[in-house]
N, C-alpha and C positions, 0 to 999 in steps of 0.2 A: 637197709638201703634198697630202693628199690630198681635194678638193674637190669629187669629180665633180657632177652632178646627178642629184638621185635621180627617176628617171620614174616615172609617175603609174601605170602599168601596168606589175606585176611579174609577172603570170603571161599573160603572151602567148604565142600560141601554138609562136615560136621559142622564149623559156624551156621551156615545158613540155615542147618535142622533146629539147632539150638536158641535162634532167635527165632524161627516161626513157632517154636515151643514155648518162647515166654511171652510172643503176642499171644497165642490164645490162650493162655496163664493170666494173662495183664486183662483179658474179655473177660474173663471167667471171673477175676476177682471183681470186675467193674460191674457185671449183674449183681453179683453177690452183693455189692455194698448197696445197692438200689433196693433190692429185695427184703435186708434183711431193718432192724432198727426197734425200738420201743412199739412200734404201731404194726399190726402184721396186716400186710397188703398181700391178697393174692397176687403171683407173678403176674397172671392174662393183666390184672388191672394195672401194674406197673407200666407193662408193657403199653396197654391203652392211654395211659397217663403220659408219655413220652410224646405220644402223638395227638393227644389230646383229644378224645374221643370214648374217656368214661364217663359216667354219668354222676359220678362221684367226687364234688369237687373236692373235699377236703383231703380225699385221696390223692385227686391228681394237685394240691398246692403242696401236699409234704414231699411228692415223686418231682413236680419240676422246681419248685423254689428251696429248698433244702438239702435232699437225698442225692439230685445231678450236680446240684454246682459243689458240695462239700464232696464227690468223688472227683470231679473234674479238678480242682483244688491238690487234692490228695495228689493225683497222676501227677499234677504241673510240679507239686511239689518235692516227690521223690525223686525224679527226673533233676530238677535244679539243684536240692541238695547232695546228691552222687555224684554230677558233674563237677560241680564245682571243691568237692570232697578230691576226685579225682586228680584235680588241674592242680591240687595243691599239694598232694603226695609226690604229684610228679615234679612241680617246681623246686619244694624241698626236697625232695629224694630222701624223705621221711615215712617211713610207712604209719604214723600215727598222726600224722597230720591233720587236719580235717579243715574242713569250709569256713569256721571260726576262727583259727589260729591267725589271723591279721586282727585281731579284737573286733571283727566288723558285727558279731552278733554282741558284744558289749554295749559298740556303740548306739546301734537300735535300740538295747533296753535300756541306754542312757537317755536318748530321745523320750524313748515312753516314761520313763520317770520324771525328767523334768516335766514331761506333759500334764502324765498323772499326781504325782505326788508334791514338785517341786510348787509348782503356780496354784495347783487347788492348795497348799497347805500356808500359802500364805492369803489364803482368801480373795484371790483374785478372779478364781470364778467355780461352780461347783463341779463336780466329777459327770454330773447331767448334761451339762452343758458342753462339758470338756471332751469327755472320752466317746467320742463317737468312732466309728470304724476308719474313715477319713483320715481325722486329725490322727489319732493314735498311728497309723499307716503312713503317714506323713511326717510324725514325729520321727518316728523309726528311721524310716528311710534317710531322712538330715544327716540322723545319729552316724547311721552306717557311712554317709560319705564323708564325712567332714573324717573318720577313721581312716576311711580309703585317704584322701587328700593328704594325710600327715602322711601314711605309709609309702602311698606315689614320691613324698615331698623326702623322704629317706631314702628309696631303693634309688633317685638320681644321684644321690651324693655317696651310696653307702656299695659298692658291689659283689660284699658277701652274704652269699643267697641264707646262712642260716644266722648273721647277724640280724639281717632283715625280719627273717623268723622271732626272733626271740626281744628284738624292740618291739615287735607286732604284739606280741605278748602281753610285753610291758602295757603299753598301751592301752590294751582290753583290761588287764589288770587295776591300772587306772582310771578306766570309763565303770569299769566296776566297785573301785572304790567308794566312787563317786554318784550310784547308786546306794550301797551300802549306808552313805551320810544321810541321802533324801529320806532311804527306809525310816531311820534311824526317829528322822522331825516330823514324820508324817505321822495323820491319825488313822484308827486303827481302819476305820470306813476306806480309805485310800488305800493303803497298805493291801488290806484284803481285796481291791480292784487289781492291783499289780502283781500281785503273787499269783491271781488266775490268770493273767495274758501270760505271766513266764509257763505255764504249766503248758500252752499249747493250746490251739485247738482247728479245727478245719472246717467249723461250721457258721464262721461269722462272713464269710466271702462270697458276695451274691452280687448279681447286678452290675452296675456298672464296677463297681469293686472288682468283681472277678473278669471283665473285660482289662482294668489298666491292671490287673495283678498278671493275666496272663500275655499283656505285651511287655510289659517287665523280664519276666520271663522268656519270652521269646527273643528277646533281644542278646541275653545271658546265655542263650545256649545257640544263638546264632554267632558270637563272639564266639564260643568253645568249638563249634566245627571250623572257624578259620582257624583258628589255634592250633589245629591236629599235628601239623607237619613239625609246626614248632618243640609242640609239647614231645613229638619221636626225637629231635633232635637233643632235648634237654634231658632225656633219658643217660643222656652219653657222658652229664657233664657236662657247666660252663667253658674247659681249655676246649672241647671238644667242639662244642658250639659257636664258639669264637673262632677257635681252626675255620670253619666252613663259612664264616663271615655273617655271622646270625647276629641281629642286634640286642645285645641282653637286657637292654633297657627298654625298648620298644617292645620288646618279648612282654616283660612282667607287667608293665604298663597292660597290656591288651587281658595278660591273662589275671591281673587281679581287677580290673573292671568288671571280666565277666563274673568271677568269683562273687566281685561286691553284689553285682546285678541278683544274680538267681539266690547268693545265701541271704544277701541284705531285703529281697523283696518277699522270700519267704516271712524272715523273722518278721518283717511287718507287719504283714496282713494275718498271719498264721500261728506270730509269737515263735519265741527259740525251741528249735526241735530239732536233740542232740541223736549223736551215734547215726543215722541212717548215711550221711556225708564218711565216715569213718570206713563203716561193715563194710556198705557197698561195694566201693571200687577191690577191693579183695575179693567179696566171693565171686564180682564177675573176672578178676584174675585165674583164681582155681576155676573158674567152670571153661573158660575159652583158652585157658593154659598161655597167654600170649600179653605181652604190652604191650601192642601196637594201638594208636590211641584212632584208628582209622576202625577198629572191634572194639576198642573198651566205651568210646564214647556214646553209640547208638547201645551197646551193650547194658552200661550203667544207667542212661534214661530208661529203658525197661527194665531192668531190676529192683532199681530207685521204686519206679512206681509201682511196679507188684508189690514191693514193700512196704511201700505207703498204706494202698487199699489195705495190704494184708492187717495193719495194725491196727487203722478206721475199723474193719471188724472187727479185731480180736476187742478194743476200746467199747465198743457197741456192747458188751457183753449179750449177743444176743440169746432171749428167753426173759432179759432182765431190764427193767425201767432206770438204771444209774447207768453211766458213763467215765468211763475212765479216763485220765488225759491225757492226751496223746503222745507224751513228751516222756508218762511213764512207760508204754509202751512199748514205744522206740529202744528206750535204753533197756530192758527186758531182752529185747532182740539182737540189739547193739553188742551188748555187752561181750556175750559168748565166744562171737565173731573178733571182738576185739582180744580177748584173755588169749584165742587161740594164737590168733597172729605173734603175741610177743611170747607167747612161748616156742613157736617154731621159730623166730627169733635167733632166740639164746639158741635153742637146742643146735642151729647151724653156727651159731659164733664160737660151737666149743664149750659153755656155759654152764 
């Protein structure tokens, strides 16, 4: 459970040392992902590529059409995923919880299946025609709300917060099943489209894409800073929040919108990319010692995204021409962070 106390002083002076340490940790990784990749660019021409002023264009189209919008991606995306990982730890007072657990990244890949596998396998039109960045992004996003829409269309009638939890479940389970069928009929050209969007990647989002990808986002983490006061309050408990006249329903309404927004707009554009929603909101607990969600939430968008760029590198394998997906990566990093927590767990339940 997760119950810390929230201290009366969120911007002390070790807070404040500790975030101006992971802004220029979060600069450092963001040169880095520019710098490093398959093609080796000297830094000067990076840097001249930004501003546009090398003489080299193929330099400067892999520095600004590729290299900035797949880091710029990366940040939006660790940022969205930790917040929204957050807001749901704390609504269930689950430490395992994560940004999925409403089945909203199901939903998405239910979208993207019907998209991909469902419609091209009855020959209604080809995977060329079909899966473009757009549609596939649009598929998704359906997916994820029409998940949100049932789980809103529960938590009015349903008001135990881990019944909510565990029909959310259900649900994703079901939108999963229901992939599982389409895999099943599809051929294997299809198949093999779907299996690389589930793997993840951070290099398809350009352009107009990454303008509506990151008002999406902007929107989901403008919903989680109103949210702060709420989310301290629901630290305490439901009887607790209803003591102080907090509406529990207008609560979760607000908070699993943003949720849908930042996890549901990732999986779109970016495909399902597990663990970093989980690790996050923990290590920035152990590093700011505090639950106050006035430090965890600026906290976890910077960490979120050091974590992002850090795994776009590690993925990059650089010195090497292959690419790893991103989604393995994550869970690599994920994982650790995760075993630890439920073993400190148990170890305090007595266990």
């Amino acid at each position: 459970m997760i119950t810390e106390r929230v201290k009366p002083n969120p911007f002390s002076s070790t807070n404040l040392l500790i975030f101006s340490g992971m802004v220029l940790l979060l600069a450092v990784f963001f040169v880095l992902d520019l710098l490093l990749g398959s093609v080796s660019i000297p830094w000067v021409d990076v840097i001249k590529s930004l501003f546009g002023n090398t003489d080299n264009e193929v330099w400067s189209t892999i520095v600004r059409d590729f290299r900035l919008p797949k880091s710029i991606t990366a940040v939006l995306a660790g940022a969205a995923l930790s917040v929204s990982g957050l807001q749901m730890q704390t609504t269930f007072r689950n430490p395992l919880a994560g940004p999925y657990v409403l089945g909203i990244s199901a939903g998405a890949s239910l979208g993207v299946a019907i998209m991909v596998l469902g419609i091209a396998s009855i020959g209604a039109a080809s995977l060329s025609g079909l899966a473009t960045s757009f549609s596939l992004a649009g598929a998704a996003i359906l997916g994820a709300m029409l998940v949100l829409m049932v789980v809103l269309a529960v938590s009015l009638r349903v008001k135990d917060i881990m019944t909510i939890l565990i029909l959310g479940m259900m649900f994703g389970s079901g939108a999963s099943a229901l992939v599982s069928v389409l895999q099943y009929f599809s051929s294997e050209s299809m198949l093999k489209a779907f299996v690389i969007w589930t793997m993840g990647s951070l290099s398809s989002v350009a352009g107009m894409q990454l303008q509506v990808y990151a008002i999406i986002i902007a929107v989901g983490l403008l919903l989680s800073f109103i949210s702060i006061r709420l989310l301290n309050v629901m630290l305490l408990g439901d009887a607790y929040a209803k003591g102080v006249g907090l509406n529990l329903t207008v609560t979760r309404v607000l908070i699993f919108t943003s949720t849908s927004l930042l996890a549901g707009g990732v999986t779109a554009f970016c495909g399902p990319i597990g663990f970093i929603g989980i690790a996050v909101p923990h290590l920035a607990r152990m590093i700011f010692r505090t639950a106050n969600h006035v430090v965890l939430i600026p906290g976890v968008m910077l960490l979120g995204s050091i974590a992002m760029l850090f795994a776009d590198i590690v993925s990059q394998l650089p010195g090497f021409e292959v690419t790893l997906p991103i989604n393995s990566v994550t869970a690599l990093l994920g994982i650790p962070i995760v075993i630890y927590v439920v073993i400190k767990n148990q170890r305090f339940a007595g266990v």
